[in-house]
KESE-732575 format. One record per residue (C-alpha): residue in three letters; x, y, z. Coordinates in pm, whole numbers. Layout:
{resn ala&east X&north Y&up Z}
...
// end
This chain:
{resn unk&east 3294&north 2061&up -1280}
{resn unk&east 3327&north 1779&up -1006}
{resn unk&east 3569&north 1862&up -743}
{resn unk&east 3799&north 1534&up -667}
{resn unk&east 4015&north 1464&up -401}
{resn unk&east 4302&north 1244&up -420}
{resn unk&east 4409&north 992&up -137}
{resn unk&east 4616&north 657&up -126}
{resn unk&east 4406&north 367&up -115}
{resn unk&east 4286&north 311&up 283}
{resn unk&east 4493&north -12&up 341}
{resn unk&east 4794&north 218&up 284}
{resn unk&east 4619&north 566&up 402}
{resn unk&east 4559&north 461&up 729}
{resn unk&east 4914&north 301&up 846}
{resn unk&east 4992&north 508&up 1145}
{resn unk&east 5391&north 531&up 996}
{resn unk&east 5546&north 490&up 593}
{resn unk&east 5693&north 219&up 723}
{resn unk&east 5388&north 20&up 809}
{resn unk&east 5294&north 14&up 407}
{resn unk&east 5494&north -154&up 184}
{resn unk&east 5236&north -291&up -86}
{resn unk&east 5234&north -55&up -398}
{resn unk&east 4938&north 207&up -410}
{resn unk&east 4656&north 296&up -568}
{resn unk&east 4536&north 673&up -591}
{resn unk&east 4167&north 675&up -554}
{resn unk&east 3985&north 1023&up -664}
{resn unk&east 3707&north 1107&up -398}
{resn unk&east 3415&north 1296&up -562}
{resn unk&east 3123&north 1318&up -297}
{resn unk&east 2993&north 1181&up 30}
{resn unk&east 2714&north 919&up 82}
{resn unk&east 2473&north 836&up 351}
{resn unk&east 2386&north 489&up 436}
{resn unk&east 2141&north 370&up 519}
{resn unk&east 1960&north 663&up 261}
{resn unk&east 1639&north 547&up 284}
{resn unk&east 1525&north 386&up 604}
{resn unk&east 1205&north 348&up 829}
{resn unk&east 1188&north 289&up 1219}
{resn unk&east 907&north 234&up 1461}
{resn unk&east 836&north 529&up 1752}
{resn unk&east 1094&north 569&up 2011}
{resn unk&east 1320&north 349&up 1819}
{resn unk&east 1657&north 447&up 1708}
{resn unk&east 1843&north 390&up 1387}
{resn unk&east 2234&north 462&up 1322}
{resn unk&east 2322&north 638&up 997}
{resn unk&east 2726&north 600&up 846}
{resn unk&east 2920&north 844&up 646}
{resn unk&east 3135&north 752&up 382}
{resn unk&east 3342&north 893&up 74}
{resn unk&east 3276&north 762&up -267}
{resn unk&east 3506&north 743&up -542}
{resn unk&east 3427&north 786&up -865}
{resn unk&east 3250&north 496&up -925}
{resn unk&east 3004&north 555&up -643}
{resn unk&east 3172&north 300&up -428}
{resn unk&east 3189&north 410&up -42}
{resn unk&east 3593&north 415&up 19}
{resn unk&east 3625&north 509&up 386}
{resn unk&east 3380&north 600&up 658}
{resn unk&east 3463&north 931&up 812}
{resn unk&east 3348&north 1147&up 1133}
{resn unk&east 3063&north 1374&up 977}
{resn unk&east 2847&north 1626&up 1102}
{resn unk&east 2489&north 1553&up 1085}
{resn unk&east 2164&north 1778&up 1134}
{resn unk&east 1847&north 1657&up 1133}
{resn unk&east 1560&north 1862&up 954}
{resn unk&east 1303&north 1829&up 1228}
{resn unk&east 1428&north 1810&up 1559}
{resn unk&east 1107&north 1780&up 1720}
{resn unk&east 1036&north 1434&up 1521}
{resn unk&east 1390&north 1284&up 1557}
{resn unk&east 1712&north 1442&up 1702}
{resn unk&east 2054&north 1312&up 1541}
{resn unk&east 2419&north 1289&up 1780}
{resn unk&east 2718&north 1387&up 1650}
{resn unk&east 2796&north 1022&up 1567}
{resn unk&east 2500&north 983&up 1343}
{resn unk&east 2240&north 798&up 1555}
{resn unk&east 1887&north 916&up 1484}
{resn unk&east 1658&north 882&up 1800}
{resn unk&east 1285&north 920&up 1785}
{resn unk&east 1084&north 1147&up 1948}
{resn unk&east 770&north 973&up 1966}
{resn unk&east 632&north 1159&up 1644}
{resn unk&east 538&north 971&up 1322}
{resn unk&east 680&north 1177&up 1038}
{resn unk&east 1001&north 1197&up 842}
{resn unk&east 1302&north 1365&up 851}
{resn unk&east 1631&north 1456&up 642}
{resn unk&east 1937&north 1420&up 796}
{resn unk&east 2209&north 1602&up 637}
{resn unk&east 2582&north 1516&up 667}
{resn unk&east 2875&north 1708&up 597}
{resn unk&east 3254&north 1648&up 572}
{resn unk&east 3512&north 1892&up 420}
{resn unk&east 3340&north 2000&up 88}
{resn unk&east 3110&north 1701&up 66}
{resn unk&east 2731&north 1712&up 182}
{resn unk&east 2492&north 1433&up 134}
{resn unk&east 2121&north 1339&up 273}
{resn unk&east 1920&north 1072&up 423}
{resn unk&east 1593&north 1000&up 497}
{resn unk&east 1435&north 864&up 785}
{resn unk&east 1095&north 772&up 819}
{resn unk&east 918&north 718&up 1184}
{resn unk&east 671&north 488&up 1174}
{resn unk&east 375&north 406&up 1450}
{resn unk&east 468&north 161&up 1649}
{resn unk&east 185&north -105&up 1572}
{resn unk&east 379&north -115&up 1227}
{resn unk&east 655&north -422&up 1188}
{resn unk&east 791&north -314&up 885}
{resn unk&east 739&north -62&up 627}
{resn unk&east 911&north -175&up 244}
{resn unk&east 889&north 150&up -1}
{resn unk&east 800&north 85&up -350}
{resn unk&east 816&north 344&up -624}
{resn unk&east 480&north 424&up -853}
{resn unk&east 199&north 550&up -607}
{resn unk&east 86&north 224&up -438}
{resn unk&east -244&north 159&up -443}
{resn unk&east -398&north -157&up -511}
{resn unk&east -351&north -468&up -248}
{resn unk&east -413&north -822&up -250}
{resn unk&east -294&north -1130&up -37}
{resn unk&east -371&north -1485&up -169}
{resn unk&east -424&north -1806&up 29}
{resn unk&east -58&north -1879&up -30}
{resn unk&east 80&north -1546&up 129}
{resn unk&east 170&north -1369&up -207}
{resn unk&east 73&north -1037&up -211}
{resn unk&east 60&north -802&up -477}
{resn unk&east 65&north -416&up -483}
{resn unk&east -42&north -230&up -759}
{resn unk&east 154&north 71&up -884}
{resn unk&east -42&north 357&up -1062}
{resn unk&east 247&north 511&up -1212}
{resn unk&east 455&north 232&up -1327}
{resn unk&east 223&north 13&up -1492}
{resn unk&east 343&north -271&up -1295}
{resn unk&east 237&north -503&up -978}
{resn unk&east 513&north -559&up -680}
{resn unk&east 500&north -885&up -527}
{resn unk&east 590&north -986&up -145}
{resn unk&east 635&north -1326&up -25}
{resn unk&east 481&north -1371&up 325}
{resn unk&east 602&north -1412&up 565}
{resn unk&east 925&north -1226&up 446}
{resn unk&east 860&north -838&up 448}
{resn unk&east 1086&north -788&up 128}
{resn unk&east 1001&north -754&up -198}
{resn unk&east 1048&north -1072&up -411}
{resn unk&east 952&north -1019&up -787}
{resn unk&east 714&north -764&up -1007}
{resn unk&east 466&north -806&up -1275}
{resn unk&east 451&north -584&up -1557}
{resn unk&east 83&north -498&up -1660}
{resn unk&east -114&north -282&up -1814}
{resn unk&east -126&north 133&up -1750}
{resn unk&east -259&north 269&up -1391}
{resn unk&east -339&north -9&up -1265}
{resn unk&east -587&north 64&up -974}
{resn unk&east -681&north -341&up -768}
{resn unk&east -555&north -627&up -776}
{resn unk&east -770&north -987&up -672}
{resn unk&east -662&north -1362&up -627}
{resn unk&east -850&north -1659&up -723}
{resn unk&east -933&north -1851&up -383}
{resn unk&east -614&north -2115&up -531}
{resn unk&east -391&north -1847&up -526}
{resn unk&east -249&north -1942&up -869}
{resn unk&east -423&north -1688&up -1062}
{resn unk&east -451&north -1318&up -1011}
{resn unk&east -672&north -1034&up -1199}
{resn unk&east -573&north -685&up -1220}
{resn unk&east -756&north -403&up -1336}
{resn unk&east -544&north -184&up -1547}
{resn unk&east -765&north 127&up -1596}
{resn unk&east -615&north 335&up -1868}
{resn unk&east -568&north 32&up -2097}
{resn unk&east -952&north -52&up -2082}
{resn unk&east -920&north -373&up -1961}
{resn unk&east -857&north -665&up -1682}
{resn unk&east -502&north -834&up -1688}
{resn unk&east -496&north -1226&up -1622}
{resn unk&east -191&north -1246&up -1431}
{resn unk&east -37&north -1631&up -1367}
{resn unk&east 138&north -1600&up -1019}
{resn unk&east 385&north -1888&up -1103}
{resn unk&east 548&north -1671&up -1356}
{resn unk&east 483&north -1348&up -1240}
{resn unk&east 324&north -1294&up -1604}
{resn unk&east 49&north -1103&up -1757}
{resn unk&east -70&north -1365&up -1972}
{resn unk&east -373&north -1269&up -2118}
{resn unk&east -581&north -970&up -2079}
{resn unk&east -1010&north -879&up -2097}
{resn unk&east -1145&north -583&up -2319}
{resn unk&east -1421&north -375&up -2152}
{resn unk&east -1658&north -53&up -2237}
{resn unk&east -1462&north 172&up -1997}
{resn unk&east -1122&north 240&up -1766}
{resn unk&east -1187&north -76&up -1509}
{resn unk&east -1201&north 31&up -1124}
{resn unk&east -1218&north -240&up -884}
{resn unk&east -1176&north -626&up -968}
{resn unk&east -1325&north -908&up -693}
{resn unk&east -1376&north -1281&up -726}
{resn unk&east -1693&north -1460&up -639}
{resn unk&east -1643&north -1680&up -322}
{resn unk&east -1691&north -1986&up -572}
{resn unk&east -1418&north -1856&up -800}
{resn unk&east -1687&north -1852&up -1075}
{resn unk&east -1698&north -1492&up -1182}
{resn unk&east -1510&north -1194&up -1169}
{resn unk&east -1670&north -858&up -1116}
{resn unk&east -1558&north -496&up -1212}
{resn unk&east -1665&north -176&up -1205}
{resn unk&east -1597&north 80&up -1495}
{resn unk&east -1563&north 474&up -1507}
{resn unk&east -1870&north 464&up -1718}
{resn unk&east -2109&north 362&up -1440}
{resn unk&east -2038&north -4&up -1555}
{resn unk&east -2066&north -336&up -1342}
{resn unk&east -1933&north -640&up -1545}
{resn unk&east -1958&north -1039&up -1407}
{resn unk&east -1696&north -1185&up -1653}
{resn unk&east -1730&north -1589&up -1660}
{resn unk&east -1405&north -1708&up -1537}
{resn unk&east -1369&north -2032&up -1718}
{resn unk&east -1414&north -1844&up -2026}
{resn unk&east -1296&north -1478&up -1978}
{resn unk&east -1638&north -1391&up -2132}
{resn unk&east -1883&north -1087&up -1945}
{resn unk&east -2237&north -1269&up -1852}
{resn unk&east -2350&north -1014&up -1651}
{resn unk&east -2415&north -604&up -1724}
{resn unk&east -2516&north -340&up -1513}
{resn unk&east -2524&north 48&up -1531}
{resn unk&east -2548&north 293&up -1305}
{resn unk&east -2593&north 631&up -1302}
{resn unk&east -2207&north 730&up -1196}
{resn unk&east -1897&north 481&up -1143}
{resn unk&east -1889&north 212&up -841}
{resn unk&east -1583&north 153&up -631}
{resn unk&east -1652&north -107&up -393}
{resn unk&east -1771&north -443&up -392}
{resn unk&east -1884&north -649&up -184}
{resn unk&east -2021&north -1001&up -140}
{resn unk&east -2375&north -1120&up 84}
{resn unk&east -2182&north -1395&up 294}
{resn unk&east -2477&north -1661&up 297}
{resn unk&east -2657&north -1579&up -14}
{resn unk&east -2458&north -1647&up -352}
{resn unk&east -2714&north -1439&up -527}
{resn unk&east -2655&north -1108&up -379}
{resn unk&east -2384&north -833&up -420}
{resn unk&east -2326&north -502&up -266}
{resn unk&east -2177&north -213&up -512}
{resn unk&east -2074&north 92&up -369}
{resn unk&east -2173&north 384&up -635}
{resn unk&east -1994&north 728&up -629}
{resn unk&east -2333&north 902&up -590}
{resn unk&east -2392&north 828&up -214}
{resn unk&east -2554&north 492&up -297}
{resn unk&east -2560&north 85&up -280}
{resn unk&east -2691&north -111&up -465}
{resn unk&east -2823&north -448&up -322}
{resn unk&east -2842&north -687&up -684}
{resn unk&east -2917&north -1048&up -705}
{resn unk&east -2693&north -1138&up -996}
{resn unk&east -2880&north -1445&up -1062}
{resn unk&east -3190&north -1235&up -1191}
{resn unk&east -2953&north -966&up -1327}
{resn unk&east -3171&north -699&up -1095}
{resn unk&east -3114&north -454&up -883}
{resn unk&east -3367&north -515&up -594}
{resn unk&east -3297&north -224&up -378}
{resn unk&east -3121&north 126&up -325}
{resn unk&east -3004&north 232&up -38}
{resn unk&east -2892&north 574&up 52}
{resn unk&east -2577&north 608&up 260}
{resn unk&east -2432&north 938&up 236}
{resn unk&east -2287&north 1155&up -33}
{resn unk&east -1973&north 982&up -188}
{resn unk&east -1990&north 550&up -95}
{resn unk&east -1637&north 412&up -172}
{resn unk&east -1534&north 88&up -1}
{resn unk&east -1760&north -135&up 186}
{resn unk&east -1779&north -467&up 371}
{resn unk&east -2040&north -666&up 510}
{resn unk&east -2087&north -763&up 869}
{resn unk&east -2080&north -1163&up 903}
{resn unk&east -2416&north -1243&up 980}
{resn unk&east -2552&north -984&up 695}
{resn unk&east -2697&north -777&up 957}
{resn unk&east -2508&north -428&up 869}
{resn unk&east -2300&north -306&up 587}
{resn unk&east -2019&north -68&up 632}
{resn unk&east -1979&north 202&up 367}
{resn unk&east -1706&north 461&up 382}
{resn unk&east -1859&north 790&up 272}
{resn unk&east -1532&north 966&up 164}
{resn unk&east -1688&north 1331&up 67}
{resn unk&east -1901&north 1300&up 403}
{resn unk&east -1597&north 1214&up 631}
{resn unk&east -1754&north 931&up 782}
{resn unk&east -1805&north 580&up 857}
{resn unk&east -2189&north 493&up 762}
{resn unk&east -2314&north 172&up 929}
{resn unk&east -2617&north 42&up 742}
{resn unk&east -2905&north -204&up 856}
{resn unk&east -2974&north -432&up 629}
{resn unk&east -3305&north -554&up 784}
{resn unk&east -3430&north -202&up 776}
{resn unk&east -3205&north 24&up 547}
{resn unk&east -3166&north 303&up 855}
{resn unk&east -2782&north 451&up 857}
{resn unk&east -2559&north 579&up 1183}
{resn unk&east -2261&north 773&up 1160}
{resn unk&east -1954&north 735&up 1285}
{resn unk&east -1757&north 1075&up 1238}
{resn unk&east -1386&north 998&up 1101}
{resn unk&east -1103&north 1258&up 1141}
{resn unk&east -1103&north 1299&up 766}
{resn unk&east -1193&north 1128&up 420}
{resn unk&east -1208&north 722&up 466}
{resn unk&east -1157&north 512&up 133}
{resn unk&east -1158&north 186&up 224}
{resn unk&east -1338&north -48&up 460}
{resn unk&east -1224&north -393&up 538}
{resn unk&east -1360&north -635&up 776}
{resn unk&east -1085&north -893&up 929}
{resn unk&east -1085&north -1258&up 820}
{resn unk&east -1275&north -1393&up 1207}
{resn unk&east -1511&north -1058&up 1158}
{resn unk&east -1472&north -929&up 1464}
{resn unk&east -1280&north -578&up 1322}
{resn unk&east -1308&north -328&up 1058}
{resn unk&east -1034&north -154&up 943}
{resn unk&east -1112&north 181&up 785}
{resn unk&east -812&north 379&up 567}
{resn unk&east -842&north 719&up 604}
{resn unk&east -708&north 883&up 303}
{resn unk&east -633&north 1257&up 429}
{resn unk&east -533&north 1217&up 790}
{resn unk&east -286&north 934&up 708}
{resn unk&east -450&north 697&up 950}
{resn unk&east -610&north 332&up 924}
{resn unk&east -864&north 331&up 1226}
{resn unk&east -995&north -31&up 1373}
{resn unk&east -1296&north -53&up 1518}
{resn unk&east -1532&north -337&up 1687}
{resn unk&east -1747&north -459&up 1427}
{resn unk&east -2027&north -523&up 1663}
{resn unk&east -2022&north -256&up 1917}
{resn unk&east -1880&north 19&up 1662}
{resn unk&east -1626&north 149&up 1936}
{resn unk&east -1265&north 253&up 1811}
{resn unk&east -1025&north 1&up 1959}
{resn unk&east -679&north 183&up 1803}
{resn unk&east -557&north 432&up 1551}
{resn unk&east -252&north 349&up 1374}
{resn unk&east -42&north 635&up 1206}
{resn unk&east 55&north 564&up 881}
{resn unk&east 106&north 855&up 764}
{resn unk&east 78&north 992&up 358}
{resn unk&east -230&north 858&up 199}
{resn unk&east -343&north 497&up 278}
{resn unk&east -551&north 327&up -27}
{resn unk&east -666&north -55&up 1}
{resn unk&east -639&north -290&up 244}
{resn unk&east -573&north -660&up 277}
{resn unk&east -490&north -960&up 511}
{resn unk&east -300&north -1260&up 550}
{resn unk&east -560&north -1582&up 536}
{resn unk&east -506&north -1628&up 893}
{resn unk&east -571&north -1277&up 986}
{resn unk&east -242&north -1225&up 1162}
{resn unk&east -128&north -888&up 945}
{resn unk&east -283&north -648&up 779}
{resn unk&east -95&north -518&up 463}
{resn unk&east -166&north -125&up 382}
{resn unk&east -90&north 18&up 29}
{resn unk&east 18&north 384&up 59}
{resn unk&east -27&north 612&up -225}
{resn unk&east 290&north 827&up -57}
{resn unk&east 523&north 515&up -189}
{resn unk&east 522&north 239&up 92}
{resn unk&east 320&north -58&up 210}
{resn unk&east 317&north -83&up 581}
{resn unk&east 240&north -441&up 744}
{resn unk&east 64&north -421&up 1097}
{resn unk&east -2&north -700&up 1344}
// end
């Protein structure tokens, strides 16, 4: 049974005399307590001031009154008496827990690194990103079979896109207008017209689709399958023109940045495989480590970057020669993305909640940004000027 409360209606409640109210009244029935904002993010050392307020039965906050409030980590962020929540320089989260007379309710606050301008959260495991030449980006939400979209440069969300189930990457035609998804436990690739924010067709394949990319000249679209299979699907006809298998299932692509012939596939195995498309062969394997997941390639084709997740690190590959260094990551990378002028690589790693960017061409780390939970793909604006993160733990962070 609800406990309620009954009080005259505030206009009336809070004349300081009877004779101050002469309106008629309404009796409003208080049932529980609410916390706004309840779910809110702020940047390191930053503050953020939380309100308490009754709700009627309805839900509606009535009147704001003087809770206490206790924060579940001290050490990450303190809260005063009054409700402001003041970082301690930890990134983290915390629950801050008011009460007033029989009422209790929660918030949450999350503290963010500071090299983070805003933080939206979105529901259904985040994991996918895109950004098109038009500053839509899309995030793809395993759990929800559908794609969130983001206007740039507004950090809110704008619109969704409902697709097919699990639906693991999400690529943009070089117009923008058009946008692929691959939805992996309904066996195919989703044609998504951005316009509309509409599925509008979708691509059978032999297999639960990984990772989709476009070809620099928008001609073909490539993805990967759970089966070991690597598909180039002719875009002006949806039709696959190009098969190859491999031993285990690829999840990362990549494309040669002079030479429209050759692609890079990252293969679960520890492998890459370097295949001119054009010949439909693979002309070499190279050996990178013990689990390859994302991968870029450096500008001038000289090195490819593979992120060995199992391995824990950061393998830097010469192309001329095939020989591999290691750089040793604080815990299991996923992907690797090199920034539009590619001068950076941004490396997600998955199970220390960090993104780490490094000097492409000298390899040193030039900052570690805390993200926190489980960053997934990467993606930037066309001009290079933010870097949107997908997090598995249910936000996308946007860092400048």
């Amino acid at each position: 049974m609800r406990l309620r409360t009954g009080f005259v209606a505030w206009a009336c409640a809070l004349a300081s005399a009877a004779s101050a109210c002469h309106t008629a009244t309404e009796l409003v029935y208080v049932t529980g307590l609410v916390v706004q904002p309840a779910d809110t993010t702020m940047q390191q050392g930053a503050t953020v001031q939380l309100r308490a307020s009754l709700v009627d039965t309805a839900g509606r906050p009535v009147l704001d009154v003087p809770a206490s409030f206790v924060s579940s980590d001290s050490n990450t962020a303190r809260v005063s008496p009054s409700g402001l929540v003041t970082s301690r320089g930890l990134v983290g989260a915390v629950v801050v827990t008011a009460a007033y007379s029989i009422f209790q309710a929660a918030a949450r606050v999350r503290i963010v690194d500071s090299n983070v301008v805003a933080s939206l959260p979105l529901p259904g495991r985040p994991f996918g990103i895109a950004v098109s030449s038009q500053g839509v980006v899309y995030v793809t939400g395993l759990d929800i079979a559908a794609l969130a979209r983001i206007d740039l440069p507004a950090l809110v969300v704008s619109g969704s896109v409902t697709v097919g189930l699990a639906p693991t990457s999400v690529a943009f035609t070089s117009s923008g207008t058009t946008a692929l998804v691959a939805n992996q436990l309904s066996s195919n690739v989703g044609v998504i017209t951005v316009a509309t924010n509409t599925q509008s067709s979708t691509i059978a394949l032999s297999g639960d689709p990984f990772i989709v990319r476009v070809s620099p000249d928008d001609k073909l679209l490539w993805v990967t399958t759970n089966v070991g299979g690597l598909y180039g699907i002719d875009l002006s006809t949806n039709g696959i023109v190009h098969t190859f298998s491999f031993a285990t299932a690829a999840n990362g692509l990549a494309f040669h940045p002079s030479n429209d012939s050759l692609l890079y596939a990252s293969v679960t195995d520890g492998t890459v495989k370097e295949i001119n498309f054009k010949r439909d062969v693979v002309l070499r394997t190279l050996s990178v480590g013990s689990e390859a997941q994302g991968l870029a390639v450096a500008p001038d084709a000289s090195e490819l970057y593979v992120a060995d997740q199992a391995g824990g690190r950061l393998q830097v590959v010469s192309l001329a020669s095939g020989a591999v260094a290691s750089i040793a990551l604080p815990g299991q990378p996923f992907d690797v993305q090199l920034s539009p002028d590619g001068t950076k690589l941004w490396v997600g790693v998955r199970t220390a909640g960090q993104v780490l960017v490094f000097n492409r061409s000298t390899h040193a780390l030039l900052r570690t940004i805390q993200t926190g939970g489980a960053p997934r793909r990467i993606a930037f604006n066309q001009a290079g000027t933010i870097a949107v993160i997908a997090n598995e733990a249910g936000w996308v962070d946007f860092v400048k």
